[in-house]
C-alpha positions in Angstrom: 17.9 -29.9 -16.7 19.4 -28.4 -13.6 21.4 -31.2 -12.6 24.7 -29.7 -13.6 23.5 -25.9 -13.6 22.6 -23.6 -15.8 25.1 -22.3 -18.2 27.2 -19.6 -17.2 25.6 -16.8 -19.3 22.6 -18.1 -18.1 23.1 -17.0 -14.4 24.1 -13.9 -15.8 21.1 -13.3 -17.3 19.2 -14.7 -14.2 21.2 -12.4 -11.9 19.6 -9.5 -14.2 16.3 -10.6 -14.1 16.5 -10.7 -10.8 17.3 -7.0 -10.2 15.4 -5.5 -12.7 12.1 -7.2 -11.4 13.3 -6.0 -7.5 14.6 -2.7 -8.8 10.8 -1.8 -10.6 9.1 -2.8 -7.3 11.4 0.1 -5.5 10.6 2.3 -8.2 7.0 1.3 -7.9 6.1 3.0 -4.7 10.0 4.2 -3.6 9.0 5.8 -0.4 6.8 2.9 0.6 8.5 0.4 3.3 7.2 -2.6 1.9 8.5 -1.6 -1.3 11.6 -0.8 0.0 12.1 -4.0 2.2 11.3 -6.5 -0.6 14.1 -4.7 -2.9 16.5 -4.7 -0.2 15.2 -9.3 0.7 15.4 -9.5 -3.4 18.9 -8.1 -3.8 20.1 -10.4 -1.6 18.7 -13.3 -2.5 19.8 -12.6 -5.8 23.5 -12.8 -4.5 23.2 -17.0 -4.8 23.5 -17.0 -8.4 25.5 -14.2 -8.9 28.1 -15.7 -6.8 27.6 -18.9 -8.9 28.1 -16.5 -11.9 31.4 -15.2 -10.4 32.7 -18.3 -8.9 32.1 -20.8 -12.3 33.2 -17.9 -14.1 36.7 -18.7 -13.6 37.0 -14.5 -13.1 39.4 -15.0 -10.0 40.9 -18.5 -10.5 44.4 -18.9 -9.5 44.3 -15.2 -7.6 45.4 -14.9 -3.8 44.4 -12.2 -1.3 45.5 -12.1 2.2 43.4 -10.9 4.6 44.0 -10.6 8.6 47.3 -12.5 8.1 46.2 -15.4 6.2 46.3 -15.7 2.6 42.5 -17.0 0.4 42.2 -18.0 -2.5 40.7 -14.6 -4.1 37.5 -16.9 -5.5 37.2 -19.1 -2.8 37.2 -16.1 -0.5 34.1 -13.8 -2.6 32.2 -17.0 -3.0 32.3 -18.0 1.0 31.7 -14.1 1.8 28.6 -13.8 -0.2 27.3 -17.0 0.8 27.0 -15.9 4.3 25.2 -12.5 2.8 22.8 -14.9 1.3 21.9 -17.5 4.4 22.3 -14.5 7.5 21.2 -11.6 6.3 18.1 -12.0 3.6 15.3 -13.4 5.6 15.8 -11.1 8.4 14.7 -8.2 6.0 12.2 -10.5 4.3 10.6 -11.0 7.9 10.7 -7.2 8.0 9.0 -6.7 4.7 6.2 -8.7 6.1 5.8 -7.0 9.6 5.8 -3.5 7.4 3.1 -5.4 5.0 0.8 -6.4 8.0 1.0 -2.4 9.2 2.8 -3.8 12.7 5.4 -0.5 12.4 2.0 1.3 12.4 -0.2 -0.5 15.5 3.1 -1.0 17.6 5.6 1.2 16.6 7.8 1.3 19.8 8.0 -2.8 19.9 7.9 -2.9 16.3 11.5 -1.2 15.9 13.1 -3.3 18.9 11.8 -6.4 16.5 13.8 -5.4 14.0 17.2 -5.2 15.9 16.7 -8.3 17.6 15.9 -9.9 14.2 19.6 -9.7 13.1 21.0 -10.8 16.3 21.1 -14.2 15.0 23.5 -13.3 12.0 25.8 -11.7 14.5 25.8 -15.2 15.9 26.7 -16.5 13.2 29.0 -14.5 11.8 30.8 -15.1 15.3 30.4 -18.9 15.4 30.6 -19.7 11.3 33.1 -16.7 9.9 32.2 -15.8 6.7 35.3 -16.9 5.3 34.5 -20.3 6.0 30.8 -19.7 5.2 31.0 -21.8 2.2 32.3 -25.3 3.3 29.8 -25.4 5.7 27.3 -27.2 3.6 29.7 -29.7 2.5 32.2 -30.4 6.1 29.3 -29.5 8.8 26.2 -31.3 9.0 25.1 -30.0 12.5 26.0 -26.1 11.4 24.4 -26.7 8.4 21.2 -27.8 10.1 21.2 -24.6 12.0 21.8 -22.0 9.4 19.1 -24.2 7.6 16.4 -24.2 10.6 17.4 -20.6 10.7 16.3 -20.0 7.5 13.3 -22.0 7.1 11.7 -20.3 10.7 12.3 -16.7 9.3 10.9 -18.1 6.0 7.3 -18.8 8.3 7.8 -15.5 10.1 7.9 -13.7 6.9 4.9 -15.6 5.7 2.5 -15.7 8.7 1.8 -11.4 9.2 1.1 -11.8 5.7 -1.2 -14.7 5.6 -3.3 -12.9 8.9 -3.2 -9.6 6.9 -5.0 -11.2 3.8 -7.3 -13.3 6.1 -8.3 -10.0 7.8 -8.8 -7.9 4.9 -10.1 -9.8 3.0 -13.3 -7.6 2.1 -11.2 -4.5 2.2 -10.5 -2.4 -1.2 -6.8 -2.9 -0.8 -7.1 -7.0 -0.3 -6.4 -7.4 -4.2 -4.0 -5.4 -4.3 -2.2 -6.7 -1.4 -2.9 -10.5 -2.6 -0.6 -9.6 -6.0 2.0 -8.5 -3.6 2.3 -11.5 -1.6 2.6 -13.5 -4.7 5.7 -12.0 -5.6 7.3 -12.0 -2.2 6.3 -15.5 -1.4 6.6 -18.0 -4.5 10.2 -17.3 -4.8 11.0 -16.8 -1.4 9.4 -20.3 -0.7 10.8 -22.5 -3.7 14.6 -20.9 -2.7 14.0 -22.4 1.0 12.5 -25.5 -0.5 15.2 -26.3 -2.8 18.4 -24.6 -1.4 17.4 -25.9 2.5 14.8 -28.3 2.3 16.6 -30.7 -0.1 19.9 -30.2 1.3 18.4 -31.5 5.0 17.0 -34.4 3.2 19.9 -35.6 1.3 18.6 -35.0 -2.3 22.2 -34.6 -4.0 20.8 -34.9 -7.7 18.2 -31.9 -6.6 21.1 -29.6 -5.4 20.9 -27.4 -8.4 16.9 -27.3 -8.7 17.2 -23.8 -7.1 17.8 -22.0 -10.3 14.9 -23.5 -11.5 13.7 -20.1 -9.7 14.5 -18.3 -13.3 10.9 -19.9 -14.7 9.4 -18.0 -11.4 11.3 -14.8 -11.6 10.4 -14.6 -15.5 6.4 -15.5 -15.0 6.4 -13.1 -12.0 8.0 -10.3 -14.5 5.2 -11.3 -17.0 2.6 -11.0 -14.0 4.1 -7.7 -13.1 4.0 -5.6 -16.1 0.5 -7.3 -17.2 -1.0 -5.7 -14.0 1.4 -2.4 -14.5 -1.1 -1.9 -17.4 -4.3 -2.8 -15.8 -5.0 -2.4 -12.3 -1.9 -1.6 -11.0 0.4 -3.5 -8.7 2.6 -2.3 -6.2 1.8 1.1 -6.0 2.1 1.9 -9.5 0.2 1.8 -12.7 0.7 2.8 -15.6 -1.9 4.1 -18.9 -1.5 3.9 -22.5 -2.2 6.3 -24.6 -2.5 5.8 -28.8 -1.8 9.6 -30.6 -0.6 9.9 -34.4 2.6 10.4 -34.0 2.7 11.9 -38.2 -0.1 14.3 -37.1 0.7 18.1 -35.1 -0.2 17.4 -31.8 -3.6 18.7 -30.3 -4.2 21.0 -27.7 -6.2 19.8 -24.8 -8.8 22.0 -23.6 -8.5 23.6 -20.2 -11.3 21.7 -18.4 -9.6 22.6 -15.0 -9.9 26.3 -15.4 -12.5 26.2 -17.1 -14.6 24.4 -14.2 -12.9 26.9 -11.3 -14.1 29.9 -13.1 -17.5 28.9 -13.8 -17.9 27.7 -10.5 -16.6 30.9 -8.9 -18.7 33.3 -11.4 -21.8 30.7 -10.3 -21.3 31.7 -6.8 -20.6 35.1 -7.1 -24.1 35.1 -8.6 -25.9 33.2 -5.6 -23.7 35.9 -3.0 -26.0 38.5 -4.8 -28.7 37.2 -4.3 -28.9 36.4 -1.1 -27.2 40.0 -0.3 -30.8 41.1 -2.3 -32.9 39.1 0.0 -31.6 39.7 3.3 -31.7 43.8 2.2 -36.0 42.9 2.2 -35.9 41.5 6.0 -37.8 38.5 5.7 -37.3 37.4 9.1 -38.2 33.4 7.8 -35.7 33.3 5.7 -32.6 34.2 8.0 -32.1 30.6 9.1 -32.0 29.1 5.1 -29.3 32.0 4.1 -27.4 30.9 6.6 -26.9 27.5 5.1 -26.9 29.3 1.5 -23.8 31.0 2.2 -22.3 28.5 4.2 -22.4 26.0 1.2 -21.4 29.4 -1.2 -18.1 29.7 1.3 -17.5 25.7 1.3 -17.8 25.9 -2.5 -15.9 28.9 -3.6 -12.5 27.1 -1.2 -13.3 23.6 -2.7 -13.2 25.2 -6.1 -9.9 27.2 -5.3 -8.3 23.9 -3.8 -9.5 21.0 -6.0 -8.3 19.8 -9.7 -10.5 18.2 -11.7 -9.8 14.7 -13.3 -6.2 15.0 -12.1 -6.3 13.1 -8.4 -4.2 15.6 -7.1 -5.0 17.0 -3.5 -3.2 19.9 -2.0 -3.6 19.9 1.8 -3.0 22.7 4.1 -3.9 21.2 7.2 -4.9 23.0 10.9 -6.6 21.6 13.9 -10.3 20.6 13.0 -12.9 19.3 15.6 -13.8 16.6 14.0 -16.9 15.6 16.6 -18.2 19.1 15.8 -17.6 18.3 12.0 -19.3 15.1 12.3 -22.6 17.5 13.4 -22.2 19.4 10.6 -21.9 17.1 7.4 -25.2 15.4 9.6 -27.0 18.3 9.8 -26.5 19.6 6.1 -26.6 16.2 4.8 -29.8 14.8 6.9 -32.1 17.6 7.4 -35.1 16.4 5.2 -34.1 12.5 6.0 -36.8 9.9 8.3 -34.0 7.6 9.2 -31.8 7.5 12.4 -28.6 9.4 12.9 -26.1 8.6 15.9 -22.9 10.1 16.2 -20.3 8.4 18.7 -17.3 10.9 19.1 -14.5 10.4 21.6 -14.1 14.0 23.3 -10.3 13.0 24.8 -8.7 14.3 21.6 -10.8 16.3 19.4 -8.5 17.6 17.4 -7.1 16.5 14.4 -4.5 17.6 12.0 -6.1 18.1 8.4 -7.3 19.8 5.4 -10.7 21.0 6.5 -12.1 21.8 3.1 -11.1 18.3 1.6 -12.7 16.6 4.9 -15.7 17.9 4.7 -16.2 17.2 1.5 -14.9 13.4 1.8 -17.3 12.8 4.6 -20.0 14.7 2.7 -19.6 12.2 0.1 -19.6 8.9 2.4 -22.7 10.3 4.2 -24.5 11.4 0.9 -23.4 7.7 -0.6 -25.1 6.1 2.9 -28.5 7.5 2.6 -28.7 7.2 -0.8 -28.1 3.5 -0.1 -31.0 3.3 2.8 -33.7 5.0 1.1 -35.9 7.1 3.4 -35.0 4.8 6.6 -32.3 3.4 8.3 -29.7 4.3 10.6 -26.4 6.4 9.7 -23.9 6.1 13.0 -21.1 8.4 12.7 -17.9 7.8 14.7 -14.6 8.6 15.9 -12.5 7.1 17.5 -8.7 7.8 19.1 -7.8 4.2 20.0 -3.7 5.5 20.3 -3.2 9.3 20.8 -1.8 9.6 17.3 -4.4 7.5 15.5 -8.0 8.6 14.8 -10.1 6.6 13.4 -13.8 8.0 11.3 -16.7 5.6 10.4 -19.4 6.0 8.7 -21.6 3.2 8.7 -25.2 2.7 7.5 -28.0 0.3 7.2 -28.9 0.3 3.9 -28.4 -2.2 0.7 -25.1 -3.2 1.4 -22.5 -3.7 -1.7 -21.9 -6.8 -3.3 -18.6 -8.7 -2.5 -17.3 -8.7 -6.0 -18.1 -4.8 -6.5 -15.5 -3.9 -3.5 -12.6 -4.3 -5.4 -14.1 -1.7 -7.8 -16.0 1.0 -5.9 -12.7 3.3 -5.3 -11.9 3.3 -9.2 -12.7 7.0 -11.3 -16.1 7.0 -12.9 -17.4 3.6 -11.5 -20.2 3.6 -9.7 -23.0 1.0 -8.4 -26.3 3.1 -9.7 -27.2 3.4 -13.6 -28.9 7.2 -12.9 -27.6 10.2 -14.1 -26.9 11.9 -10.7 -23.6 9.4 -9.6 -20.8 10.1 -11.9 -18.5 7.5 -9.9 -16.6 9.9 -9.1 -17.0 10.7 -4.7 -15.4 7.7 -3.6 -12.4 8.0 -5.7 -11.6 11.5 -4.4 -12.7 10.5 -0.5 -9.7 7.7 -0.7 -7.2 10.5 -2.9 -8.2 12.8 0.5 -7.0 10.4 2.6 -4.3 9.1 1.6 -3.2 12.7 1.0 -3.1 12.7 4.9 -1.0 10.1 5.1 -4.2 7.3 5.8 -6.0 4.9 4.0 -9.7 3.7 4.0 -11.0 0.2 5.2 -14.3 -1.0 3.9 -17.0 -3.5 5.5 -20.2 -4.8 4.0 -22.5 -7.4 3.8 -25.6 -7.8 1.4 -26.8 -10.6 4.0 -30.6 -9.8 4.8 -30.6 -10.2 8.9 -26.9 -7.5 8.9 -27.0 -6.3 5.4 -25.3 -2.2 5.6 -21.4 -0.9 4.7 -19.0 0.7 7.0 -16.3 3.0 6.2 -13.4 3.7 8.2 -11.2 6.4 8.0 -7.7 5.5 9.5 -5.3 8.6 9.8 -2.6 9.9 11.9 -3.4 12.8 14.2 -0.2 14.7 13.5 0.4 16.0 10.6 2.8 14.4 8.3 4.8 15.0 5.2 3.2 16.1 2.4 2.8 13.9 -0.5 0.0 13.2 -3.2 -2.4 10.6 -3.1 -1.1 8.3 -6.0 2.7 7.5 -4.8 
């Protein structure tokens, strides 16, 4: 089939599918560097058969351009140029997409940004050595610089591969390890059949497999396929998307308020409970000083979450300030484990205390893990709460218990709206959704541990956010 090439209007056609794939992952997530670095690898890649398109096109036969003194064919010239964009400059930023994909930029950030220089010193090399006018003719009058540009390839092909390979290994009970295992599918199947078949058969002689590479079209359309199919279920690369069925022949239907409505009763609710416990401090009951103290501190945490929080929408408006976080570790414990038999450590790292964030939304997020860990321990057990500030602009928060455990095919499915593990009426499936929306509004994410196994069986949450405070954005780009 691809012995002679696909037809001309074919590679057209490829060359779109190409981009509009690439382009939907940018638009996916745009401000996300993994998204971005895979667009920028793709567009490149996709140069090899739009420079097939151009060049057996016919488009510039028989044209002339001079350049620096000597005079090109016009065709010749554009097909040799973006050959060399194709073998020197693609898998550097390939190799970049996966250092961004296993979080490098994040754990070494100084060495992390030196890498990425030095990873296009190479195509300066070449670009030196093999002009990129003569780019082209290299494959077919210079074995040995073949070879190299080949090697070349093929190594930054198993640097791109391996951060990604140790990041799935690593996370591989984490929420995000589904989501980051449809990623690597559509960064590595094409990226590996291209090296295969442009490099690997070209090094080993195979002259009626020379044109197998556009066999990468069947790929590039399944992986369309497998993109929009997950676009409409669980999401992939940052994005998903919901349909909705209305009658379009019909006046359209006004959706009750439920936001509003929820704020205001919730404020009229506590303006009731401020009375009372106005009424009962006027009678002086000197035993019930120390319980109106944590009526109205829950009134005051209730009345700002109501002012700050939208319901069923996921979105979370931080203001953020400097929070003692080892003091609001005591807290949540002592409002959350008052009445409870178990064990409570918490392990705080006094260096830097502080921490940029919402304190409202925190609260509430760890309220939730907490309330989620005893409930999962029963009357005993042990609840350790941490933190950590293994960098000076990382903090990290556990909260880990002892309890049940969650079952390894649940993980994937525990941050979702509305799921939840119990059958009772008092989890609505909702806390765990909003404690990963909090986050990630801080510009964090959550990593999850847990085993169901009887002699370590517990879960452990951990809360990884920057201590400064960072842009703004909400918790679903």
């Amino acid at each position: 089939m691809f012995e002679n090439g696909l037809p001309n209007v074919a590679l057209l056609l490829f060359t779109m599918l190409i981009w509009g794939l690439y382009f939907m992952i940018l638009v996916s997530s745009p401000r996300n560097k993994v998204n971005q670095w895979c667009f920028i690898a793709g567009f490149l890649l996709s140069v090899g058969v739009l420079k097939e398109y151009i060049y057996y096109g016919g488009f510039l036969a028989g044209r002339q351009v001079a350049l620096l003194g000597v005079v090109y064919e016009a065709d010749e010239l554009l097909n040799s140029i973006l050959t060399a964009v194709l073998y020197y400059m693609a898998m550097p930023c390939a190799v970049i997409c996966g250092l961004y994909f296993a979080r490098l930029d994040q754990r070494f950030p100084r060495l992390f940004h030196l890498a990425e220089l030095a990873l296009f010193l190479p195509m300066l090399c070449f670009c030196i050595v093999y002009p990129w006018s003569q780019t082209r003719v290299i494959p077919l009058t210079n074995d040995s610089a073949y070879t190299i540009v080949a090697v070349y390839n093929l190594i930054y092909g198993v640097l791109a591969t391996i951060p990604i390979a140790c990041t799935l290994a690593r996370e591989r009970n984490s929420y995000s390890f589904r989501q980051r295992r449809l990623v690597s599918v559509i960064v590595l199947l094409p990226l590996w059949y291209w090296l295969i078949t442009i490099f690997g058969f070209h090094l080993l002689g195979l002259e009626d497999l020379y044109k197998v590479w556009q066999g990468n079209v069947v790929i590039i359309l399944c992986l369309f396929v497998y993109y929009l199919y997950h676009l409409f279920h669980e999401g992939i690369w940052g994005m998903r998307l919901s349909r909705e069925h209305f009658d379009w022949s019909e006046e359209p239907v006004k959706m009750p308020e439920n936001t509003r409505y929820m704020v205001h009763m919730l404020k009229n609710e506590m303006a009731k409970q401020r009375l009372s416990v106005q009424f009962i401090r006027e009678l002086e009951i000197p035993e019930t000083r120390d319980e109106l103290n944590i009526i109205e501190r829950s009134i005051e945490h209730i009345e700002k979450f109501a002012q700050k929080s939208t319901a069923y929408t996921g979105e979370i408006h931080i203001e953020a300030e400097p929070v003692n976080i080892p003091e609001l570790l005591r807290t949540v414990a002592d409002e959350q484990t008052g009445a409870w038999r178990g064990q409570v450590k918490i392990e705080a790292d006094e260096r830097y205390p502080e921490l940029i964030c919402d304190p409202v939304h925190m609260r509430e997020a760890l309220g939730n893990l907490v309330s989620n860990a005893l409930d999962a321990m029963g009357e005993q057990g042990t609840l350790t709460l941490s933190y950590r500030t293994p960098k000076r602009d990382v903090a990290l928060i556990r909260v880990a218990d002892t309890g049940r455990g969650i079952p390894e095919q649940e993980i994937g499915k525990i941050f979702e709206m509305y799921y939840s593990g119990y059958s009772d009426m008092q989890h609505f499936g909702l806390g765990l959704s909003y404690c990963r929306n909090v986050v990630k509004a801080h510009g964090g994410y959550i990593q999850i541990r847990s085993s169901t196994e009887p002699e370590r069986h517990g879960t452990e949450f951990t809360l990884c956010l920057p201590r400064r405070k960072r842009g703004r954005r909400k918790p679903n780009e």
